[in-house]
NUNU-876094 format. One record per residue (C-alpha): x, y, z; residue in three letters; residue number from 1. Coordinates in pm, whole numbers, plus 32768, in hexadecimal, padded with zeros to 4 digits. Layout:
N
X:Y:Z:ALA:NUM
...
END
This chain:
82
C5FF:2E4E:1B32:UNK:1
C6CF:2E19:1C7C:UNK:2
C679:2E57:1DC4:UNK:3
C760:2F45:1EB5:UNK:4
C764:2F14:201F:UNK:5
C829:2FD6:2100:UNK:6
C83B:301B:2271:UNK:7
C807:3183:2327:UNK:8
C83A:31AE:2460:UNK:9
C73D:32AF:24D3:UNK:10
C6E2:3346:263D:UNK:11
C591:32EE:26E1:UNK:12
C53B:342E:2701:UNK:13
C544:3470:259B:UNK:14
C490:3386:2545:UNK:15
C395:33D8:262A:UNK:16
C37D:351B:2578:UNK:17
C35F:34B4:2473:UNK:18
C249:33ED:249B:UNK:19
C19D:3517:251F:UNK:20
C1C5:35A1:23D9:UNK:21
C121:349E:230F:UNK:22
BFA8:34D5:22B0:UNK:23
BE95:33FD:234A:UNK:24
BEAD:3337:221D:UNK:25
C018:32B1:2235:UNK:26
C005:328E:23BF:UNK:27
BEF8:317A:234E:UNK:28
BFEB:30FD:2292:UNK:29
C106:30D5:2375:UNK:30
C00E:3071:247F:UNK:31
BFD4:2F45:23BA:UNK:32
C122:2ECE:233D:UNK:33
C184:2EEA:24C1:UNK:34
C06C:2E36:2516:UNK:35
C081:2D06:242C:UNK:36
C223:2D12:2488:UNK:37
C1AA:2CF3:25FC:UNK:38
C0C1:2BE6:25CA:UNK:39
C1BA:2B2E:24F4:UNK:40
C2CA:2B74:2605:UNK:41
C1AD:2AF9:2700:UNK:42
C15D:29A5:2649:UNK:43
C2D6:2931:2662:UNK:44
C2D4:295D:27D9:UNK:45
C2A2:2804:28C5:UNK:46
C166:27E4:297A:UNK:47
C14F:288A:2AD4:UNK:48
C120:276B:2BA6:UNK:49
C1E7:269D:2B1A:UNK:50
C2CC:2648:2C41:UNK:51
C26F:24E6:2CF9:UNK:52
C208:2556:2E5B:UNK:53
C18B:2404:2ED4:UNK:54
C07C:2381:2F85:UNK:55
C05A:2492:305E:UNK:56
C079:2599:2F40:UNK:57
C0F7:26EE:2F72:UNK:58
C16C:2747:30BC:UNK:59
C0C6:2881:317D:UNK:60
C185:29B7:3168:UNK:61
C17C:2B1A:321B:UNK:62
C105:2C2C:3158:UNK:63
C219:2D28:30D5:UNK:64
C21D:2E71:3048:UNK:65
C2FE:2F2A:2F4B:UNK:66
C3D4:3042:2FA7:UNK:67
C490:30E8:2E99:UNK:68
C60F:30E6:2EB8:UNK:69
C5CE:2FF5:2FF6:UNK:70
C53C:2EC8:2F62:UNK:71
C421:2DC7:301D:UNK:72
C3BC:2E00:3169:UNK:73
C2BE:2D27:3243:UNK:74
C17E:2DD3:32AC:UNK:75
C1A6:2DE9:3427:UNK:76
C30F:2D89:3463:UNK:77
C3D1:2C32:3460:UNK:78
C300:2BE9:3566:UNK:79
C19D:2C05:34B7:UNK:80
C0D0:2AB6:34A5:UNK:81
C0AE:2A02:3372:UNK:82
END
């Protein structure tokens, strides 16, 4: 027997509905194949500190915040200490 694969395009949305619709069961399910994809995705990715940042090791930065549709933004101003 051969296997079929084809590619559907299909709108976030609808899938999210759909997964609303499937019993507590299946969501299990799904939960789990995303999971071990994640961790898979996860395991190919390069340690975090793996830049070299020399004997004096990472440099002190200001603390930022998030703004949606902005970007980063330093807590306090350009002007806030370090």
């Amino acid at each position: 027997m051969t296997t079929t694969t084809i590619k559907l395009e299909i709108p976030f949305e609808s899938l999210l509905d759909a997964i609303a619709n499937l019993s507590l069961e299946e969501k299990h399910q799904l939960w789990q194949l995303l999971n071990d994809e994640i961790n898979q995705g996860e395991g190919n990715l390069l340690p975090e500190d793996s830049y070299d940042w020399g004997s004096q090791g990472q440099p002190k930065g200001k603390p930022v915040e998030y703004i949606p549709g902005v970007g980063l933004k330093v807590v306090g101003g350009k002007n806030a200490p370090t």
